[in-house]
TISETOR-434073 format. One line per 5 residues: for each residue z, x, y of N, C-alpha, C. Coordinates in Angstrom, 3 decimals. Each point is the difference from the previous one (the first is absolute). Layout:
<recs>
Z/X/Y/Z/X/Y/Z/X/Y  ...
</recs>
This chain:
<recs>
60.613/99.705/107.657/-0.557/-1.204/0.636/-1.516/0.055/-0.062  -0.536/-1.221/-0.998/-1.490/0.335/0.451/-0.488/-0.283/1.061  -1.426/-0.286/0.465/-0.729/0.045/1.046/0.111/-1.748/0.371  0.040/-0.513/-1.277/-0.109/-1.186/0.028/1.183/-0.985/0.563  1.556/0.818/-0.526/1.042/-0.240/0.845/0.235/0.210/1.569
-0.502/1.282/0.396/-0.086/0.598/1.046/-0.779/-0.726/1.067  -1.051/-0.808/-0.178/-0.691/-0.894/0.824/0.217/-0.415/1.520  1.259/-0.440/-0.533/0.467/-0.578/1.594/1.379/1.209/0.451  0.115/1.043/-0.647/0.816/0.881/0.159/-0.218/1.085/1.593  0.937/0.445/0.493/-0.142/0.903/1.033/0.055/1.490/-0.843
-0.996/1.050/0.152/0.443/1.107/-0.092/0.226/0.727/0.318  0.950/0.732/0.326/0.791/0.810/0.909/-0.165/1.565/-0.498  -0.721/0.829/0.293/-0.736/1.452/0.114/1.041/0.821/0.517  0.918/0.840/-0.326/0.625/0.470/1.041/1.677/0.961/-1.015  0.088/0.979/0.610/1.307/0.598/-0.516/1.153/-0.515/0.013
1.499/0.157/-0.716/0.704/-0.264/0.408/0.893/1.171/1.055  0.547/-0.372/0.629/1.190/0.710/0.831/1.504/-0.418/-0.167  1.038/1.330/0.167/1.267/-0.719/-0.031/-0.175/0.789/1.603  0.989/-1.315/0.537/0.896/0.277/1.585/1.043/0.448/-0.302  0.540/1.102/0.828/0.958/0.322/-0.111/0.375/-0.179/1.540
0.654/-1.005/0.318/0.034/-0.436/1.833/1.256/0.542/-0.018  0.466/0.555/1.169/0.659/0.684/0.501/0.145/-1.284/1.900  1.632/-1.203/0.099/-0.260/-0.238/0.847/1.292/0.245/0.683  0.210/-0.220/1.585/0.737/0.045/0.805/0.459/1.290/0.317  -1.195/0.394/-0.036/0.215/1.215/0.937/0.649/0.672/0.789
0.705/1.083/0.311/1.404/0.119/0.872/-0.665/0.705/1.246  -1.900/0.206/-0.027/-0.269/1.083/1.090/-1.237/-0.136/-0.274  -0.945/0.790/0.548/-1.166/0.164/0.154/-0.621/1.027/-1.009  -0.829/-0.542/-0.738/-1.080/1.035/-0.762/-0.549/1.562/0.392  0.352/1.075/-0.207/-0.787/1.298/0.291/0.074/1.076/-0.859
-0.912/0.592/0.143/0.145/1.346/-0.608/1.455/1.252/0.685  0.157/0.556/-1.118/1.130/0.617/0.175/1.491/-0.768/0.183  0.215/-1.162/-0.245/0.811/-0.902/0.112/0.440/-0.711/-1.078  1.501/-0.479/-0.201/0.178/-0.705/-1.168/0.696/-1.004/0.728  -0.543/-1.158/-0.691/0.493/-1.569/0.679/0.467/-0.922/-1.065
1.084/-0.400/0.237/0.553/-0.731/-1.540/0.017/-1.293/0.612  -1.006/-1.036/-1.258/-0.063/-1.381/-0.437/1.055/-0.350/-0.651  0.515/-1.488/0.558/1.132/-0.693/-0.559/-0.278/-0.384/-1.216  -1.715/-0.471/-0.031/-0.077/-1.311/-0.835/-1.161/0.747/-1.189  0.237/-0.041/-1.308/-0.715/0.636/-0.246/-0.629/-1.259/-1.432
-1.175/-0.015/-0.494/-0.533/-0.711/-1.148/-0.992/0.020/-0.479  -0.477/0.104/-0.860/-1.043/0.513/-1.153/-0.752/-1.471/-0.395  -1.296/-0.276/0.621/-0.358/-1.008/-0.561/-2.028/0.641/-0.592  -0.242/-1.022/-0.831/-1.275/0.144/-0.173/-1.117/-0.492/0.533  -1.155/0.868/0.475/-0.870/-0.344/1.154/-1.343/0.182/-0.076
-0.905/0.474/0.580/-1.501/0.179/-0.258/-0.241/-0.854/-0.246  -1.222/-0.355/-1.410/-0.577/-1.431/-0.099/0.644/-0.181/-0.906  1.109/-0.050/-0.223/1.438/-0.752/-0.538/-0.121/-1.164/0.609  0.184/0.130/1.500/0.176/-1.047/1.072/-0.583/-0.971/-0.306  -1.358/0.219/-0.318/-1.332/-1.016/0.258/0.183/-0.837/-1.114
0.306/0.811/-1.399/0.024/-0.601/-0.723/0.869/-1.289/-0.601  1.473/0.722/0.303/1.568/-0.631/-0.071/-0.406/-1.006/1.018  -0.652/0.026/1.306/0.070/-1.080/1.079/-0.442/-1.150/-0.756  -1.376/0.288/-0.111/-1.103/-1.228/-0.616/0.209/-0.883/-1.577  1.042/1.016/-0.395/0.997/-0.628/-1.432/0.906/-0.818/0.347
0.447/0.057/1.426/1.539/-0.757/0.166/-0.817/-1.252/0.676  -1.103/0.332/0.402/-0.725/-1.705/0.556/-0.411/-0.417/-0.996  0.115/0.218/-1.011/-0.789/-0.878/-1.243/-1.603/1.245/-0.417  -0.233/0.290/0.703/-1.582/0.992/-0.543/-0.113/0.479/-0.886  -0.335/-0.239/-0.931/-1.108/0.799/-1.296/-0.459/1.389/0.652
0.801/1.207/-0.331/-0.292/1.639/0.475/-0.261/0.424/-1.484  -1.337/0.987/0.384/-0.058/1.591/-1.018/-0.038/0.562/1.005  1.456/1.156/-0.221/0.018/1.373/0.949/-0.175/0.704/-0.426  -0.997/0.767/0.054/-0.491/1.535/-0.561/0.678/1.012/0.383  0.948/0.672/-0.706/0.836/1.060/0.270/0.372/1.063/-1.254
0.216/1.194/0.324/0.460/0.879/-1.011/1.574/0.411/0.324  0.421/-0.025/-0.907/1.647/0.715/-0.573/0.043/1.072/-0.760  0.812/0.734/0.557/0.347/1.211/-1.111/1.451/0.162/-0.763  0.024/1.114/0.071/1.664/0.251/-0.619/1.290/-0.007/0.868  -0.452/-0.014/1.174/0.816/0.640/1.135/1.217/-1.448/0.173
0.765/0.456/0.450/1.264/-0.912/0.812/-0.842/-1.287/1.151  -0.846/0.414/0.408/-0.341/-0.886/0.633/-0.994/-1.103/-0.604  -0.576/0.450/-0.536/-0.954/-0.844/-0.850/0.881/-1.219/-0.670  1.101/0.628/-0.412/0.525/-0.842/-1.123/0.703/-1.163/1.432  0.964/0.494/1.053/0.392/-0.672/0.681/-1.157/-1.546/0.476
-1.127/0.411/0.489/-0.932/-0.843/-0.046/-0.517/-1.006/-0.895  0.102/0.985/-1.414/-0.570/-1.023/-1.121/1.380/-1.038/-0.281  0.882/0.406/0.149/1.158/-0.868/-0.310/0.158/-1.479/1.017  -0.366/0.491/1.325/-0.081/-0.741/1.338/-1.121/-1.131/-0.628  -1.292/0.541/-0.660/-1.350/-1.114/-0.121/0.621/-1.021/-0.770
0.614/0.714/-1.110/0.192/-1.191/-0.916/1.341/-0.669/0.153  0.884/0.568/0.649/1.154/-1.243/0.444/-0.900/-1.375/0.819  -0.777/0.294/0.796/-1.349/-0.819/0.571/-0.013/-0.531/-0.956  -0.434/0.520/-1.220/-0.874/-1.052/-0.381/-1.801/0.065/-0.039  -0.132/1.272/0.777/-1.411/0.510/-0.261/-0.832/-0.068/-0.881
-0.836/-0.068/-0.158/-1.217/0.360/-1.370/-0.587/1.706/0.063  0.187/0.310/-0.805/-0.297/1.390/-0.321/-1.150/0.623/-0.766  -1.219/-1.255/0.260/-1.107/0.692/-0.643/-0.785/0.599/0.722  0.406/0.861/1.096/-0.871/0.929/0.983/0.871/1.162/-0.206  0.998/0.269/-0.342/0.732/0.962/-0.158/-0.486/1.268/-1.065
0.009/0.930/0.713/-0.236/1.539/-1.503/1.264/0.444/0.345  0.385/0.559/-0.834/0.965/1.322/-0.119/-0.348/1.164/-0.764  0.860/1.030/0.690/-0.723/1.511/-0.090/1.719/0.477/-0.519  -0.483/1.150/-0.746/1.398/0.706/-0.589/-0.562/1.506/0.607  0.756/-0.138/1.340/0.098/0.379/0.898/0.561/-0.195/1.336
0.653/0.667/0.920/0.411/-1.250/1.297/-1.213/-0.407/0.685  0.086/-0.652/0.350/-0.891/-0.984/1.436/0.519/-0.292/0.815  0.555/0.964/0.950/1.270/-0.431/0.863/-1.045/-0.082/1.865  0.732/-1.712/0.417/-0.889/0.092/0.992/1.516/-0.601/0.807  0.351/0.897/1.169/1.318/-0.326/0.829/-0.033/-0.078/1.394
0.719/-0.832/0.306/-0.330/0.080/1.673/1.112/-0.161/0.710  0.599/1.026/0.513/1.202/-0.285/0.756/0.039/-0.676/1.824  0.502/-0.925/-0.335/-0.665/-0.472/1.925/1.938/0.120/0.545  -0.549/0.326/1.290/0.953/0.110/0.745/0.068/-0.949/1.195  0.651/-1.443/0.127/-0.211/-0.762/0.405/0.815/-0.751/1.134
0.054/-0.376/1.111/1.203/-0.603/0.488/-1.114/-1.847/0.837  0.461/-0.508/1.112/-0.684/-1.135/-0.027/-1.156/0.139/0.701  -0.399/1.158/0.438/-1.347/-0.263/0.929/-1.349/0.743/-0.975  0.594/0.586/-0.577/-1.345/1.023/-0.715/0.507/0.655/-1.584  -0.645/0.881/-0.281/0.197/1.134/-1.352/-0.308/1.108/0.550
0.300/0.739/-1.095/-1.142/1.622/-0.441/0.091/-0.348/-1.729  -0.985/0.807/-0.188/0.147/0.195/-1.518/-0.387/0.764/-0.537  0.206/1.049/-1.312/0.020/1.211/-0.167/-0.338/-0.994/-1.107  -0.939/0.467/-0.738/-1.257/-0.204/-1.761/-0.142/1.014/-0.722  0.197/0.069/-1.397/-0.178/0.416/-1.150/-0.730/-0.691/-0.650
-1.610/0.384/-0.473/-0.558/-0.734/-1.461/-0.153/1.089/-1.222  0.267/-0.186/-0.934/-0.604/0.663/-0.968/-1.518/-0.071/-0.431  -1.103/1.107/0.088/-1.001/-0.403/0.017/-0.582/-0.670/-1.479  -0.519/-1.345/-0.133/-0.469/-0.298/-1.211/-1.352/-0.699/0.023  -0.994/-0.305/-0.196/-1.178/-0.234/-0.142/0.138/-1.607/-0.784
-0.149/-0.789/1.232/0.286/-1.508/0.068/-1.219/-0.201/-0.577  -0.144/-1.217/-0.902/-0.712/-0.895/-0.474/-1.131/-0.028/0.988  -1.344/-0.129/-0.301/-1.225/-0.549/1.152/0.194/-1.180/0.174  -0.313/-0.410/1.255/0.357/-1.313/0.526/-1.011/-0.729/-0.427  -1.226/0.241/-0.281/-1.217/-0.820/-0.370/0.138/-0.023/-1.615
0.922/0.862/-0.552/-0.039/-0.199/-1.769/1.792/-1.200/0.067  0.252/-0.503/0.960/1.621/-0.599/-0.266/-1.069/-1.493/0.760  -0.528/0.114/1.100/-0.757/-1.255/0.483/-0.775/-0.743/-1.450  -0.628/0.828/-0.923/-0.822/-0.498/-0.798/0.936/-0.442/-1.334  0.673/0.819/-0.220/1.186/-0.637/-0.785/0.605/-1.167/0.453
0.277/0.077/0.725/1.110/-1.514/0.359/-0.573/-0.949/0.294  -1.093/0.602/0.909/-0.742/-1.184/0.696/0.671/-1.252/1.106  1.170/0.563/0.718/0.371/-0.596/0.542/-0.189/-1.152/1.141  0.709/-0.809/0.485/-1.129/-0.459/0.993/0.239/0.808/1.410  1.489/0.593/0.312/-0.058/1.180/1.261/0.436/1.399/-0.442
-0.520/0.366/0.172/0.746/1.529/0.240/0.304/0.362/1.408  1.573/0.763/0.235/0.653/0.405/0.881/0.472/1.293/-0.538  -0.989/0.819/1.027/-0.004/1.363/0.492/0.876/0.453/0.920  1.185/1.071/0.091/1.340/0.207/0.546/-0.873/0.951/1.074  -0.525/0.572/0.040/-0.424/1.150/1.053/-1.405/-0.199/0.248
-0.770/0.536/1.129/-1.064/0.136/0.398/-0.947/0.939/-1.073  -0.971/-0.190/-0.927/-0.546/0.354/-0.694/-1.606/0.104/0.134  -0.608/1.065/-0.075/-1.234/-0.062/0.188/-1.116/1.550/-0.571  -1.206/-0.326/0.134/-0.656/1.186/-0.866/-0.812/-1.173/-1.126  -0.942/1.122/-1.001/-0.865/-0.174/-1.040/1.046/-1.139/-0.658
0.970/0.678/-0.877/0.813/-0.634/-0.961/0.502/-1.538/0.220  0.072/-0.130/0.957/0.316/-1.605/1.055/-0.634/-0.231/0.218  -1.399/0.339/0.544/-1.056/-1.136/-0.043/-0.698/-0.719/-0.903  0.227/1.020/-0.920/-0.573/-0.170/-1.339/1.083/-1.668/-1.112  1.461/0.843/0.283/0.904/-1.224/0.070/0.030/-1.251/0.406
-0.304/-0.402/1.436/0.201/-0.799/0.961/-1.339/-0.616/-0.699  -1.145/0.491/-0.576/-1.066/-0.793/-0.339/0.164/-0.682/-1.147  0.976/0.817/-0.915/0.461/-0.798/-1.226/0.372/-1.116/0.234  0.790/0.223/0.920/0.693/-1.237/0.716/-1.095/-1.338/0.464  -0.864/0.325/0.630/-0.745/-0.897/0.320/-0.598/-0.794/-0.928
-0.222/1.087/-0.834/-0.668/-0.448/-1.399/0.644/-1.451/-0.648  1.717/0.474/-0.130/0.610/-0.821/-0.335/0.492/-1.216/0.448  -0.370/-0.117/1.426/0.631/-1.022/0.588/1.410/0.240/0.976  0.300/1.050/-0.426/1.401/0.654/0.453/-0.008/-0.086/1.370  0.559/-0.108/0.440/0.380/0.218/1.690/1.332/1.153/-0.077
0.004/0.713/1.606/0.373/0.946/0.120/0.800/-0.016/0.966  0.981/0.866/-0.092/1.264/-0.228/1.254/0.202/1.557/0.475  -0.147/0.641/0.760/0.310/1.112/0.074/0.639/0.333/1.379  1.315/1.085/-0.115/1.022/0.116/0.397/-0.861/1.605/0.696  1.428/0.424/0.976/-1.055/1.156/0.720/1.075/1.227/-0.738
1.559/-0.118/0.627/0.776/0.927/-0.378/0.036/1.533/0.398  -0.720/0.216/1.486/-0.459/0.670/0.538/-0.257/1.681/-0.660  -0.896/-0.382/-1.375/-1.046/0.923/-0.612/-0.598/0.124/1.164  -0.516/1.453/-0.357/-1.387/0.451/1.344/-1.130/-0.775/-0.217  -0.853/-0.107/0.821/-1.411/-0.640/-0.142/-0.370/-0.983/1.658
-0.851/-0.060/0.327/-0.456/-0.937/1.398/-1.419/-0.285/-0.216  -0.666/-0.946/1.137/-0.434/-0.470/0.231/-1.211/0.551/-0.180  0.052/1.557/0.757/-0.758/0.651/0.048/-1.037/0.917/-1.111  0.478/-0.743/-1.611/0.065/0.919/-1.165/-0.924/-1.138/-0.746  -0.740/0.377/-0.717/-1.424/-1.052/0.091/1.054/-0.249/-1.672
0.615/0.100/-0.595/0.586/-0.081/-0.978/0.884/-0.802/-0.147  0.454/-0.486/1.030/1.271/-0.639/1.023/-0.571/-1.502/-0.017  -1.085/0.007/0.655/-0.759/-0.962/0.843/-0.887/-0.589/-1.318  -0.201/0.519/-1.086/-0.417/-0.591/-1.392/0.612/-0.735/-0.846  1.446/0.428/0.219/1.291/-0.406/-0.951/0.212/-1.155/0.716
0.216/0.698/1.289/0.652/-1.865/0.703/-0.820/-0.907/0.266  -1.516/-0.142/-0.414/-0.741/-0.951/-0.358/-0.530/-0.620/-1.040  1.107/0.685/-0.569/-0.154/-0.677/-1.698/1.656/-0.551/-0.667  0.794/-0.651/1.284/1.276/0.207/-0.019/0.160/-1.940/0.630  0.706/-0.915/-0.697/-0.007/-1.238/0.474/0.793/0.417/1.479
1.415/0.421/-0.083/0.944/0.108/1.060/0.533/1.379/0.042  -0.044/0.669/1.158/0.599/1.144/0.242/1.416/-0.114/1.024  1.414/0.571/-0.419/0.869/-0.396/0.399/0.652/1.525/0.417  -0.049/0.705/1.256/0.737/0.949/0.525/1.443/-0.614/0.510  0.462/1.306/0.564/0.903/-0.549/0.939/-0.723/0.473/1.712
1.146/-0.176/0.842/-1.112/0.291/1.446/-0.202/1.276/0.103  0.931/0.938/-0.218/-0.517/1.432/0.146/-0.970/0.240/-0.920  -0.157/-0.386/-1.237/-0.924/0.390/-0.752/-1.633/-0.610/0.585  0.130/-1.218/0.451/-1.159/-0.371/0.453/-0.573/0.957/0.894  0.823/-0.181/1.404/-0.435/0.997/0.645/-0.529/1.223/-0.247
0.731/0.561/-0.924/-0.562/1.674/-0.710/-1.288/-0.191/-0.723  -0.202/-1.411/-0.667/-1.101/0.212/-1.079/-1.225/-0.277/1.067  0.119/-0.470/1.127/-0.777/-0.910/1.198/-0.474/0.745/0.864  1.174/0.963/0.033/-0.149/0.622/1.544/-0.114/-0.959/0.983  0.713/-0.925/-0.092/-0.169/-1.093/1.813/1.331/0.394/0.445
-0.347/-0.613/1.388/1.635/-0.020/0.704/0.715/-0.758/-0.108  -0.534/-1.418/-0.355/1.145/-1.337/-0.078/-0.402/-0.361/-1.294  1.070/-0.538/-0.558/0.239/-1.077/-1.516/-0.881/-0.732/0.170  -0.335/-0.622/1.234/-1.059/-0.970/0.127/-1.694/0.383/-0.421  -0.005/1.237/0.637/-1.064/0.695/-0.091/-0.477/0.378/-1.782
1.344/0.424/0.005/-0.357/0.627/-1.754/-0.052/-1.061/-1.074  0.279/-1.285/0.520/-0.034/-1.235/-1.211/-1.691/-0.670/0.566  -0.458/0.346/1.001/-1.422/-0.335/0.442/-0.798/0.380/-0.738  0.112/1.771/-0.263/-0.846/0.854/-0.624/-0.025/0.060/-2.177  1.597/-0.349/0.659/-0.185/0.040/-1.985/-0.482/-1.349/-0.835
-0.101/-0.467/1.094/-0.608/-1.930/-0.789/-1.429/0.484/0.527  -0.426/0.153/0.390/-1.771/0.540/-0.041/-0.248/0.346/-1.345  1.240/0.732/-0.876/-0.454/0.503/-1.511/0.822/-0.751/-0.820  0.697/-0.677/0.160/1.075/-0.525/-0.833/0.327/-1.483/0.367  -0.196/-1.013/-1.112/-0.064/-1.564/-0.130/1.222/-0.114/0.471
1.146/0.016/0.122/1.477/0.054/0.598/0.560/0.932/-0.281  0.647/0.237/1.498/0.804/1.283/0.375/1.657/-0.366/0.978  0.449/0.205/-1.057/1.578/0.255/0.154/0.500/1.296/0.543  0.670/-0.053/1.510/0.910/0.920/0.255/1.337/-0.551/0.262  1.145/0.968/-0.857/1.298/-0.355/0.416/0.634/0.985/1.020
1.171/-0.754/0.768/0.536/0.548/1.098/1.566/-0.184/-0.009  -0.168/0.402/-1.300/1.818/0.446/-0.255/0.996/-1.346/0.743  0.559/0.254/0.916/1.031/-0.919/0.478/-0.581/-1.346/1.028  -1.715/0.418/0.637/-0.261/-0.808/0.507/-1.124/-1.475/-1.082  0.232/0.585/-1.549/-0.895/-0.703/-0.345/-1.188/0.131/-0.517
-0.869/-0.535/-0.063/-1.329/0.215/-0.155/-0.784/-0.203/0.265  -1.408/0.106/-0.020/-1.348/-0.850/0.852/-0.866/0.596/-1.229  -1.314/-0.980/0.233/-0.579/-0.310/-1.100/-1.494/-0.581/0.261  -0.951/0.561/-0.168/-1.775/-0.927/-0.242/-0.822/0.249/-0.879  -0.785/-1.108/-0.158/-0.616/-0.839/-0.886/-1.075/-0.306/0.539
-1.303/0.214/-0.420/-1.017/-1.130/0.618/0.160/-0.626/1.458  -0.382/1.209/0.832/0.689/-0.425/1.316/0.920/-0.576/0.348  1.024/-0.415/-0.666/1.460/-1.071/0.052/0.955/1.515/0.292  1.074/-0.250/0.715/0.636/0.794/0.294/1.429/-0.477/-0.025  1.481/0.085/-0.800/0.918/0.124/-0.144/1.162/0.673/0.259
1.067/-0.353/0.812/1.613/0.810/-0.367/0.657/-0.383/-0.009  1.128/0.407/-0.719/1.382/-0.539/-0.458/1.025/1.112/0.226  0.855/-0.706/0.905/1.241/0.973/0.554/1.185/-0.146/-1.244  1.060/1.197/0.131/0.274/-0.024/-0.868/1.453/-0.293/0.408  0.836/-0.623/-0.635/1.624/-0.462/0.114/1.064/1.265/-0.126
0.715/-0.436/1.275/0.590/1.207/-0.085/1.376/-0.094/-1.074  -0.010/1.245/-0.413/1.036/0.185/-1.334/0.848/1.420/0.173  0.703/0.018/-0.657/1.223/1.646/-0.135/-0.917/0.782/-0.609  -0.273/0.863/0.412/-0.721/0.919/-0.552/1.049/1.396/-0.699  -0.494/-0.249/-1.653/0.407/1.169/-0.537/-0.899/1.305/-0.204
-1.338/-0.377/-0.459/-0.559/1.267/-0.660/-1.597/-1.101/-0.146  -1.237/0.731/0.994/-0.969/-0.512/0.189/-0.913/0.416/-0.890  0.362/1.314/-1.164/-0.749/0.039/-1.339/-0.420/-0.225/-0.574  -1.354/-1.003/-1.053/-0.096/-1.144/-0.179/0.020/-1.433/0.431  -0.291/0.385/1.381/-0.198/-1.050/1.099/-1.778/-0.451/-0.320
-0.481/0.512/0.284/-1.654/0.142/0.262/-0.639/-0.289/-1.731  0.746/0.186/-0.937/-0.322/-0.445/-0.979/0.435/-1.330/-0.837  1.349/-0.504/0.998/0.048/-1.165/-0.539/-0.636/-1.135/0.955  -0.471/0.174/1.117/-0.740/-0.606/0.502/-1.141/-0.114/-0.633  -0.835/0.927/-0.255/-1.070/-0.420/-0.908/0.428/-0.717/-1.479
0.260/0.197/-0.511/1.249/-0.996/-0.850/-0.535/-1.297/0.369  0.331/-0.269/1.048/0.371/-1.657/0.847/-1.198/-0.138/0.162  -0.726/0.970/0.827/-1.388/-0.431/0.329/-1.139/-0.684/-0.888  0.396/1.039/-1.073/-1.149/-0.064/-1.272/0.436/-0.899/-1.200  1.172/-0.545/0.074/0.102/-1.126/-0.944/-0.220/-1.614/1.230
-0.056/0.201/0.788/-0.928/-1.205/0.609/-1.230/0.156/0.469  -0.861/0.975/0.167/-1.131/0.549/-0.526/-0.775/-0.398/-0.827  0.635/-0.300/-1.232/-0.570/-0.044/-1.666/-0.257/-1.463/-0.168  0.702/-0.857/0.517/-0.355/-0.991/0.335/-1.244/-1.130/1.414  -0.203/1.420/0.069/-0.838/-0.303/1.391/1.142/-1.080/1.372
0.897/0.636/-0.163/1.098/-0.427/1.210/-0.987/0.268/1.384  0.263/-0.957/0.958/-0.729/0.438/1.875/0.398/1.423/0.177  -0.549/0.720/0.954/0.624/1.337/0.251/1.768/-0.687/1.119  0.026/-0.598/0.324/1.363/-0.338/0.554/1.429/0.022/-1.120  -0.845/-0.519/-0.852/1.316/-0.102/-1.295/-0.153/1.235/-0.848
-0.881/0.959/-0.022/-0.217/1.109/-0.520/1.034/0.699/0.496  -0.223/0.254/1.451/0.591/0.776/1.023/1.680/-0.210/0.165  0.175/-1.434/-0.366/1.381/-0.090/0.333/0.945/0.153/-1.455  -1.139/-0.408/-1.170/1.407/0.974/-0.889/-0.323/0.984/-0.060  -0.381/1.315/-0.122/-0.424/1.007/0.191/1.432/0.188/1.440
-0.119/-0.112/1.368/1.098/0.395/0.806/1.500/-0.445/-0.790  -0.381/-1.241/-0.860/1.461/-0.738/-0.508/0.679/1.026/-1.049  -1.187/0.470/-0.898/0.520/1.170/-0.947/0.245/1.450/0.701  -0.391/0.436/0.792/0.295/1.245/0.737/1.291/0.020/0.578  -0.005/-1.196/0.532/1.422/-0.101/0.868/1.178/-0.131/-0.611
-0.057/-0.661/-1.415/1.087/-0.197/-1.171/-0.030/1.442/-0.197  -1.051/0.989/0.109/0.500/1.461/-0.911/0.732/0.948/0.665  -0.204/-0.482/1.529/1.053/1.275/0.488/1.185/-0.279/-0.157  0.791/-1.161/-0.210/1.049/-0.092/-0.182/1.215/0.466/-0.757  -0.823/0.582/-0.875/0.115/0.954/-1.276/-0.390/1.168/-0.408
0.555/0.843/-0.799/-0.457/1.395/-0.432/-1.774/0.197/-0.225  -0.638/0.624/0.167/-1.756/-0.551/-0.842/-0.057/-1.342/0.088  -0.616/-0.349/-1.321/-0.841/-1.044/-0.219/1.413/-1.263/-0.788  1.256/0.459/-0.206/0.942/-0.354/-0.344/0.174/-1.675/0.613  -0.485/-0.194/0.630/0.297/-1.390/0.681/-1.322/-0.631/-0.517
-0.387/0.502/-0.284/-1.825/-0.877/0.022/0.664/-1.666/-0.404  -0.793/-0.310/0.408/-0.393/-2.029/-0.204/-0.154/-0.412/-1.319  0.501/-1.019/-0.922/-0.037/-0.784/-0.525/-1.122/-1.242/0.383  -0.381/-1.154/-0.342/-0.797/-0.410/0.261/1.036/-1.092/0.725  0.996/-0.891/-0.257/1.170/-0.757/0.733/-0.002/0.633/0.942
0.612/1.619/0.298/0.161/0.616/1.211/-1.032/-0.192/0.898  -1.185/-0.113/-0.443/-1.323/0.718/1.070/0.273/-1.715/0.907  0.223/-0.752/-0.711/-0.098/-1.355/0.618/0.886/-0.173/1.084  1.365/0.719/-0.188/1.375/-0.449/0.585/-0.418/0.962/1.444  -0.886/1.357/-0.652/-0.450/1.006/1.478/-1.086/-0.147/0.851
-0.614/-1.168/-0.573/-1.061/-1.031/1.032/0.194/-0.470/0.884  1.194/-0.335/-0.034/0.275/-1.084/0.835/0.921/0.841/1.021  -0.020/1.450/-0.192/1.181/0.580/1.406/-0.990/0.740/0.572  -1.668/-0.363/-0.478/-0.731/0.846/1.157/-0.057/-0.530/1.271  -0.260/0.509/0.980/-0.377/-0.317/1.409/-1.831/-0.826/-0.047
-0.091/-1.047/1.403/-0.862/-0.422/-0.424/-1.096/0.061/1.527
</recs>
């Protein structure tokens, strides 16, 4: 894809993952203990999610990802292109690249146990200048020399920036931290992560402090929804209650929702509510397995709360 195609394209920075969810649990999680899951299913995840999401709304994606030889790689690459994906961000290595994540899940929470294979990802400021996209969406909290240096490419280009927290280390307190997320259009935690990157005591508190550095700031709150500001405007959207299977790919298909009405310069109200509309379609399902269609996102508009 050249740069020239890529224009109005999202680029999506980020590994893939397979889930290996493990649900219905017969007991409680511990060490020294074996607890047998009823429900068991293998789906593909990481910035799989982001990418597969923003394909099924119609979005123009380059996902930058590497594959190797391994069983999982191939499971994934097989998953992109039943999609329907575009695959000009893709390398492959003859070698594995095995990145796995087993979550252990029932309806209120996870754990999750991670495997990456270590491989030396593309620079984000040499894939920004290539594509030239008009957003890039960053899966984890990213920061340091190499990202600022990035994030300026970005500016350079016009690009706007979406960045996800994924509770990587880093706070408030880290002058490295506080550089990145001011060179960042929207920063989107969830509430514990805010809090941790904030150090405040209330959600309220920590969405005060991170819009001091950041043009809009998104925190999600799992089952209650989300809240959301902008330019002193302040937003939330509760979220509809649904059967909860497996909340894995919850937090990433919300951004999904968020950031394809985003791209259009949608109000933060309609940002916010597909963004809860796509989150809430994903627990219903294994991972990211339910994600939204663009018909769907419409039909899950209309069962939010108001």
């Amino acid at each position: 894809m050249s740069s020239q195609r890529a224009k109005d394209a999202v680029l999506i920075a980020g590994a893939y993952a397979v889930d290996l969810v493990l649900t219905d649990l017969r007991g409680p999680v511990s060490a020294g203990t074996e607890v047998w899951a009823d429900g068991l299913d293998m789906v593909p995840g990481g910035a799989f999610t982001l990418a597969m999401g923003l394909h099924r709304l119609g979005r123009q994606t380059v996902w930058a990802a590497d594959f190797g030889t391994d069983v999982f790689s191939r499971e994934v690459l097989a998953a992109a292109r039943q999609e329907g994906m575009d695959e000009t961000g893709f390398r492959h290595h003859p070698r594995p690249v095995r990145n796995v994540t087993v979550a252990l899940s029932d309806a209120k929470d996870r754990a999750m146990i991670a495997h990456e294979d270590p491989i030396a990802a593309r620079p984000l400021a040499e894939l920004i200048d290539a594509f030239r996209p008009s957003v890039v969406m960053l899966p984890f909290l990213q920061f340091g020399p190499d990202t600022t240096d990035a994030l300026e490419m970005a500016a350079q280009h016009g690009t706007r920036v979406f960045m996800d927290c994924q509770d990587y280390p880093g706070h408030l307190g880290m002058d490295d931290v506080r550089t990145a997320l001011g060179q960042v259009d929207v920063f989107a935690p969830n509430e514990s992560e805010a809090l941790r990157v904030t150090g405040a005591g209330t959600v309220e508190e920590a969405l005060a402090l991170l819009c001091e550095l950041v043009p809009t700031v998104v925190i999600k709150r799992g089952p209650a929804g989300a809240m959301a500001a902008t330019n002193g405007l302040r937003a939330a959207q509760v979220s509809p209650t649904v059967p909860v299977v497996d909340t894995t790919g919850a937090g990433d298909c919300f951004n999904v929702g968020f950031v394809h009405r985003w791209i259009d310069g949608s109000p933060l109200n309609d940002c916010l509510a597909a963004g809860v509309a796509c989150g809430a379609a994903a627990v219903t399902g294994p991972g990211s397995s339910n994600a939204l269609h663009a018909p769907e996102l419409t039909t899950w508009l209309t069962r939010l709360p108001h």
